[in-house]
DOKOLSE-530171 format. One record per residue (C-alpha): residue number from 0; residue in one letter; x, y, z. Coordinates in nm, 3 decimals, decimal comma, m for minus. Example, Ala and Ser with C-alpha at 12.3 -4.5 7.8 and 13.67 -1.06 7.14 Angstrom:
// residues 2
<0 a <1,230 m0,450 0,780>>
<1 s <1,367 m0,106 0,714>>
END
This chain:
// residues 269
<0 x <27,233 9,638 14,644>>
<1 x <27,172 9,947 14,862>>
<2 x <27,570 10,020 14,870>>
<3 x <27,653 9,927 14,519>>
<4 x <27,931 10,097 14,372>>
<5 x <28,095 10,144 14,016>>
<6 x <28,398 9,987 13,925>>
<7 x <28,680 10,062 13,676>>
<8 x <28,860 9,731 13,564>>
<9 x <29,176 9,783 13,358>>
<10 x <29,251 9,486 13,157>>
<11 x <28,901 9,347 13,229>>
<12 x <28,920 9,098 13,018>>
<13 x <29,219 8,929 13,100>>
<14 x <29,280 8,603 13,325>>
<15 x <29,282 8,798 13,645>>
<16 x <29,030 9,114 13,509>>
<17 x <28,739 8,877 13,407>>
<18 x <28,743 8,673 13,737>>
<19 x <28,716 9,008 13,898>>
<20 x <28,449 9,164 13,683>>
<21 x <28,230 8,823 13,747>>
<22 x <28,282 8,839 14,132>>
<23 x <28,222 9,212 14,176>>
<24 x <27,878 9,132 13,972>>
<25 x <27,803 8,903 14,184>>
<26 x <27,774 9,117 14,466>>
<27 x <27,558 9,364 14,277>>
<28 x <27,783 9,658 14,183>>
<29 x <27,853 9,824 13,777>>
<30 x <28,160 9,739 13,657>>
<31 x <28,331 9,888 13,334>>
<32 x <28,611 9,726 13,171>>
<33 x <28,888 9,829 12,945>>
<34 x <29,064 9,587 12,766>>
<35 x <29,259 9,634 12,423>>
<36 x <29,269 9,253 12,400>>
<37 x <29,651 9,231 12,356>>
<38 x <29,657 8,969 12,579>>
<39 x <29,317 8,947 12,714>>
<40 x <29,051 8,794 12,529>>
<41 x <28,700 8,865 12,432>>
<42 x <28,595 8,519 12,525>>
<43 x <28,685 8,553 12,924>>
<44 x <28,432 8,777 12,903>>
<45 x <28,158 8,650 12,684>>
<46 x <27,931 8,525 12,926>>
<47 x <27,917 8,889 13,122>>
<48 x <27,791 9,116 12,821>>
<49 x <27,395 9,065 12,890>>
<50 x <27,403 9,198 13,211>>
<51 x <27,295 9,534 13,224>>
<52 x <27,565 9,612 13,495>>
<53 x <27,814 9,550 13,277>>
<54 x <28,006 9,781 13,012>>
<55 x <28,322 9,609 12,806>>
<56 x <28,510 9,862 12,649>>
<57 x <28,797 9,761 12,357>>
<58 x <29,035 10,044 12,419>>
<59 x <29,402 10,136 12,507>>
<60 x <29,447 10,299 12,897>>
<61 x <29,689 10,546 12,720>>
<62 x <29,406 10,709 12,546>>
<63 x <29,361 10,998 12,792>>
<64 x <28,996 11,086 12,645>>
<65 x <28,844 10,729 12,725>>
<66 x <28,993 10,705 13,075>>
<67 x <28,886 11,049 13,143>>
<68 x <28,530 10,954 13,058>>
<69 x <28,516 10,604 13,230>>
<70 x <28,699 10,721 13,576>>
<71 x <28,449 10,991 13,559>>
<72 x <28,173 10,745 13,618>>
<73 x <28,339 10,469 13,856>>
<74 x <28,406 10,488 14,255>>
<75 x <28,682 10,236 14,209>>
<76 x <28,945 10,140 14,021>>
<77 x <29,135 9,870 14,000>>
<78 x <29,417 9,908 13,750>>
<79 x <29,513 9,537 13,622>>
<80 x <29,650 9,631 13,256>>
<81 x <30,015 9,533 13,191>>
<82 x <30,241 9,398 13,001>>
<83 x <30,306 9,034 13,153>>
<84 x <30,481 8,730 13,113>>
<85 x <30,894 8,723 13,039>>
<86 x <30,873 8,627 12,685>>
<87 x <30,693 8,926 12,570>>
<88 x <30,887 9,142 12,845>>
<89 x <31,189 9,009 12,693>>
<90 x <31,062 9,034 12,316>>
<91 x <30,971 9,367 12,379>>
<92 x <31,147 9,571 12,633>>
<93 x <31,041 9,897 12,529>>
<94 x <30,679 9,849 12,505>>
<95 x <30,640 9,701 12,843>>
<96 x <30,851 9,982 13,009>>
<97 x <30,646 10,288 12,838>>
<98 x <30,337 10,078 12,870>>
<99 x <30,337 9,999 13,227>>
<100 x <30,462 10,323 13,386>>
<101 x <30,264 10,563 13,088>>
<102 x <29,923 10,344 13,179>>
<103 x <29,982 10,403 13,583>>
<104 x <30,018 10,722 13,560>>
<105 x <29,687 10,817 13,316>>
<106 x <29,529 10,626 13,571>>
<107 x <29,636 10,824 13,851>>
<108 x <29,581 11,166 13,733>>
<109 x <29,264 11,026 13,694>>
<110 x <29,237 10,887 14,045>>
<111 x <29,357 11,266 14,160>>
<112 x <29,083 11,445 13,912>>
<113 x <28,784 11,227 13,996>>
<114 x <28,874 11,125 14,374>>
<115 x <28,846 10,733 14,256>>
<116 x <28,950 10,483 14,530>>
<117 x <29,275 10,273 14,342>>
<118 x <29,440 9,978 14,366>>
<119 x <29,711 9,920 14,163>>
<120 x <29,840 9,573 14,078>>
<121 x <30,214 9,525 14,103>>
<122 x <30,369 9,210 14,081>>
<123 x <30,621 8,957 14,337>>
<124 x <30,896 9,019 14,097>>
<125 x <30,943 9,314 14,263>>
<126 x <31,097 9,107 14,527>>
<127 x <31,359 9,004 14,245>>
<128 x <31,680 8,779 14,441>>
<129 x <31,560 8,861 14,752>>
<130 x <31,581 8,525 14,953>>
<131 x <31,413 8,649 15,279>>
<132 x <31,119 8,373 15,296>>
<133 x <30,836 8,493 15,385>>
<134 x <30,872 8,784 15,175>>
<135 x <30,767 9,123 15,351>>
<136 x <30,645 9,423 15,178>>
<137 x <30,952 9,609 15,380>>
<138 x <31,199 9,383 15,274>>
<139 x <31,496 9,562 15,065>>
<140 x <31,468 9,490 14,741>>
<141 x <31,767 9,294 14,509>>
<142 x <31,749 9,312 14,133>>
<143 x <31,989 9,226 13,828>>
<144 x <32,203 9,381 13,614>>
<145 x <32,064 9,674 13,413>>
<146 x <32,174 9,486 13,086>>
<147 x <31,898 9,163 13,126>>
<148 x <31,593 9,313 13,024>>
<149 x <31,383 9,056 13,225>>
<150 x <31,453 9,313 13,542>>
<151 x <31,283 9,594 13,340>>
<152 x <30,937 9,475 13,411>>
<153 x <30,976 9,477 13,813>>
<154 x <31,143 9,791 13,785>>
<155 x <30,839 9,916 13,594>>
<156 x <30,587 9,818 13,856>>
<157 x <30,839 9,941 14,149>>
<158 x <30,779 10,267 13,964>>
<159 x <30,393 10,212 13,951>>
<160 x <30,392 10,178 14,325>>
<161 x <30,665 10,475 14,397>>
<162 x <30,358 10,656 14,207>>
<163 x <30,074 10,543 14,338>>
<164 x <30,256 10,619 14,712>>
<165 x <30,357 10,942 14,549>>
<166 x <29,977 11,075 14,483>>
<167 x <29,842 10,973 14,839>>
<168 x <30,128 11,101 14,990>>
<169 x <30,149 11,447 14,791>>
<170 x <29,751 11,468 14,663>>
<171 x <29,616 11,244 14,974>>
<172 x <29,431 11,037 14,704>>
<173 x <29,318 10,701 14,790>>
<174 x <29,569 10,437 14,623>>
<175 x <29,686 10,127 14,717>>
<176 x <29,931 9,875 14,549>>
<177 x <29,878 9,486 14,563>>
<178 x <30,180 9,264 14,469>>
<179 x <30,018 8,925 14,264>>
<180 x <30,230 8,629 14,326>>
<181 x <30,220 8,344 14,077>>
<182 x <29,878 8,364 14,020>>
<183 x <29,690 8,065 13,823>>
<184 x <29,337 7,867 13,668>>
<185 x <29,144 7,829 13,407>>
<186 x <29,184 8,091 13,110>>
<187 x <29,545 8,162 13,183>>
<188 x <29,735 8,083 12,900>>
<189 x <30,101 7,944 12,856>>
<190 x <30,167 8,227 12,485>>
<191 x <30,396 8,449 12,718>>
<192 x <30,544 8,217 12,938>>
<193 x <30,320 8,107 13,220>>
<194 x <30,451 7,797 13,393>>
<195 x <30,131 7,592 13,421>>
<196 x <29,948 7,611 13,143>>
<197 x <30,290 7,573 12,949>>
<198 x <30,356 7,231 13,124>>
<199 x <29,972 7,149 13,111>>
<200 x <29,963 7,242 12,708>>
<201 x <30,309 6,998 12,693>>
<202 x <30,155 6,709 12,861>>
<203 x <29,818 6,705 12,665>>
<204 x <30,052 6,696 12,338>>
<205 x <30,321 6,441 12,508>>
<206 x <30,591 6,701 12,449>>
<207 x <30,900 6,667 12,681>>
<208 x <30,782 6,939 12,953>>
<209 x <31,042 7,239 12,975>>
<210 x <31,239 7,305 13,297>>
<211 x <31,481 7,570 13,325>>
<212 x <31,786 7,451 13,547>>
<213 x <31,772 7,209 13,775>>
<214 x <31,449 7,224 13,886>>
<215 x <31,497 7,312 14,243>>
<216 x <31,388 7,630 14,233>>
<217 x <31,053 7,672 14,444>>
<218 x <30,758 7,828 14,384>>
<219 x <30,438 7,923 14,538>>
<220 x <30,094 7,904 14,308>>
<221 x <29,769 8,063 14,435>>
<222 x <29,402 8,016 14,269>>
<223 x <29,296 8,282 14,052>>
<224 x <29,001 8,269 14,264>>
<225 x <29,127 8,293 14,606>>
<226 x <29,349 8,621 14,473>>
<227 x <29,014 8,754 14,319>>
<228 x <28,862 8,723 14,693>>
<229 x <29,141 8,939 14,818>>
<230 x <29,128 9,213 14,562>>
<231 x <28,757 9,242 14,607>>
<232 x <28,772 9,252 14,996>>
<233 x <29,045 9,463 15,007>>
<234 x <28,834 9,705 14,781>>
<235 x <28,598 9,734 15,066>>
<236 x <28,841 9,868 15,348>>
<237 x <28,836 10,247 15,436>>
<238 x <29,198 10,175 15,561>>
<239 x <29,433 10,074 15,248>>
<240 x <29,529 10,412 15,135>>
<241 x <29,883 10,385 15,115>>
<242 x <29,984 10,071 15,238>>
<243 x <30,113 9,789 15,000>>
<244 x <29,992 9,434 15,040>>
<245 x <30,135 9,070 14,947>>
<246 x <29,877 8,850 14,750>>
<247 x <29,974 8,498 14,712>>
<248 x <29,958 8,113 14,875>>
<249 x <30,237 8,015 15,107>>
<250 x <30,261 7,649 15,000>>
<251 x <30,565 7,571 14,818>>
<252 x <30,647 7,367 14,547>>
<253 x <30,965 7,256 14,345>>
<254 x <30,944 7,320 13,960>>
<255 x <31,035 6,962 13,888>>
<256 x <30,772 6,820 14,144>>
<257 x <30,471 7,081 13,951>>
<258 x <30,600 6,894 13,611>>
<259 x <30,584 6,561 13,764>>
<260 x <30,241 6,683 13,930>>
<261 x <30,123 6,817 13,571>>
<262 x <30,253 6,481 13,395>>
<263 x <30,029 6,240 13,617>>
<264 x <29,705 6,472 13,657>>
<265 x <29,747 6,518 13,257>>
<266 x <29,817 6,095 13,245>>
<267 x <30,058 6,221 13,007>>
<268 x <30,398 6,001 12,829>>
END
């Protein structure tokens, strides 16, 4: 591929990371990927270590040394790595606060030494009560109370994207933030919390399925692969630097109709 480029993955070889590092393959380029397999898994990525274009590296994004090295060597980087999911951000409140802010901002100083093109993934709970449908990356923004941890996480990633804006603002250097929506397929898992594959793992075992409140509550679900194809296009444009973008479906769903959904897909009791 005459205009191949090298890629930095951060949490490469999570759900999200290893669709990316397989489509980005796929259309010829090097990718490297950093993964301390907290919550990734070697096995997402199993089938990608023959090919020559690829380089998996088991490390932590805070270690300045390794970052410094890889960023050296990449055009690109995408920065996936976080702390996900609100039973772990709940568990552990500190970790995913230091984690996700401390992680951005090695990346960016990176992004600033090497002149790297960035995206940085930030998430739709950003958006936290807001009830403007659809949401709009302008929107104002409504969180909790300071004193329910869940909140910390989108404050973390509204701090990731303050920086990222910060450096191409300040430093002109070429960042962009992406806000996931509830992202989902094959190789997501339900440990921390994920809606799906927690009602899918349920209905194999013919567990009563768990549904917080009524079940009212909406939600919109995009394919991990469909997200993937946005990343990687978006990658591509020479006009990003410093905007923020929405990734996510717009077809809504009730949490009691996805469990119903689940149960008769699943042929479940």
């Amino acid at each position: 591929m005459a205009n191949s480029k090298t890629y930095l993955i951060t949490g490469g070889a999570g759900f999200i990371g290893s669709y990316l590092c397989e489509a980005l393959l796929k259309e010829g380029h090097n990718v490297l990927a950093i993964d301390n397999l907290a919550t990734g898994k070697f096995e997402n990525i199993n089938q990608l270590i023959e090919n020559p274009k690829f380089q998996f590296i088991r490390g932590n994004i805070l270690n300045t040394s390794v970052m410094d090295r890889l960023a050296s060597q990449s055009d690109i980087i995408i920065h996936l790595a976080a702390d996900v999911g609100v039973q772990l951000i709940i568990k552990h409140p500190v970790h995913t606060i230091e984690n996700n802010i401390k992680g951005t901002e090695v990346v960016l100083k990176n992004t600033l030494r090497y002149g790297c093109k960035t995206i940085i993934a930030s998430t739709s709970e950003v958006y936290g009560k807001g009830s403007s449908i659809p949401f709009k990356v302008m929107d104002n923004v409504i969180l909790g109370s300071t004193l329910k941890s869940r909140w910390s996480y989108a404050a973390s990633k509204m701090i990731d994207e303050f920086l990222g804006l910060a450096y191409h603002t300040e430093f002109s250097s070429d960042v962009t933030s992406i806000r996931l929506f509830n992202t989902v397929g094959h190789r997501q898992i339900s440990r921390y919390g994920m809606v799906i594959p927690k009602f899918i793992e349920q209905s194999l075992s013919n567990k009563p399925i768990t549904v917080f409140g009524n079940g009212e509550q909406s939600r919109c679900f995009c394919d991990v692969r469909d997200v993937v194809r946005a990343i990687v296009s978006l990658s591509h444009r020479i006009d990003i630097a410093g905007k923020l973008y929405n990734i996510g479906s717009t077809k809504e769903i009730t949490i009691n109709k996805l469990a119903h959904l689940v149960k008769k897909l699943t042929n479940s009791k």
